[in-house]
Phi, psi and omega in degrees: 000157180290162162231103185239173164223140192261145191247162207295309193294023168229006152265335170290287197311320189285342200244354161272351173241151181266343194257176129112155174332310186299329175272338187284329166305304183293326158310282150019292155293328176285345174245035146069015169299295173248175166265100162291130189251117153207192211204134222275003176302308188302346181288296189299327221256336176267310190280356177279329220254304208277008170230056144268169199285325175303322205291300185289327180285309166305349183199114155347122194303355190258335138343293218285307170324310172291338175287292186315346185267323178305291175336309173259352135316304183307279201312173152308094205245101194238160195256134195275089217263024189253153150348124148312095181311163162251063186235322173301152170303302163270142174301333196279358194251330164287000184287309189291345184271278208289352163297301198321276185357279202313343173263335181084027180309124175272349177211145170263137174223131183228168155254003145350079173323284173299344151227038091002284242264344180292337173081294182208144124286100169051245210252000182277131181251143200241119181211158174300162175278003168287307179290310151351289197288318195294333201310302208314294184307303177331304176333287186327315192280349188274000000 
């Protein structure tokens, strides 16, 4: 099975649209496609996220509750025990490079740009949730 760590804005996006890459990736995890790696900064960092207004117009407080409670039953909740790098433009995006490590994740998917543009971290490949979905379908299909 994959080992990815979804970075928040492709679980908020994912779990407030219904269409479109970012759902197709969380779904994916919610049906036992991949093994999700997050961490609970990434965890505080979803829930922070997701009780902004956009967010809130969009998803019910019992929504939002149930996701963050799927999130920390589901996922791979791993303590992040490698260094924080210092390679990304933001500390919350080297939080996501030492989750992914500390988890053995092989790919991060973010909509992130700017850790995008890092491409791979050490043995981790950093992709969009478009790109993520097409790896997914490749999977299925082999």
């Amino acid at each position: 099975m994959i080992k990815a760590t979804y970075d928040t804005n492709t679980l908020a996006s994912g779990t407030a649209i219904a269409q479109g890459p970012p759902s197709f990736v969380v779904n994916a995890w919610v049906n036992d496609e991949v093994e999700m790696i997050t961490s609970e900064p990434l965890i505080d960092e979803l829930s922070r996220t997701l009780a902004k207004p956009y967010f809130t117009s969009r998803l019910t407080p019992e929504q939002i509750r149930a996701f963050i409670d799927i999130v920390q039953r589901r996922a791979s909740v791993v303590q992040i025990t490698t260094p924080i790098p210092n390679v990304a433009t933001h500390q919350e995006d080297n939080i996501v490079l030492a989750t992914a490590e500390s988890g053995g994740a092989s790919y991060i998917v973010t909509g992130d740009h700017g850790l995008q543009s890092l491409e791979q971290f050490k043995s981790i490949h950093i992709v969009s949730p478009r790109v993520f979905t097409e790896i997914l379908q490749e999977d299925k299909a082999a």
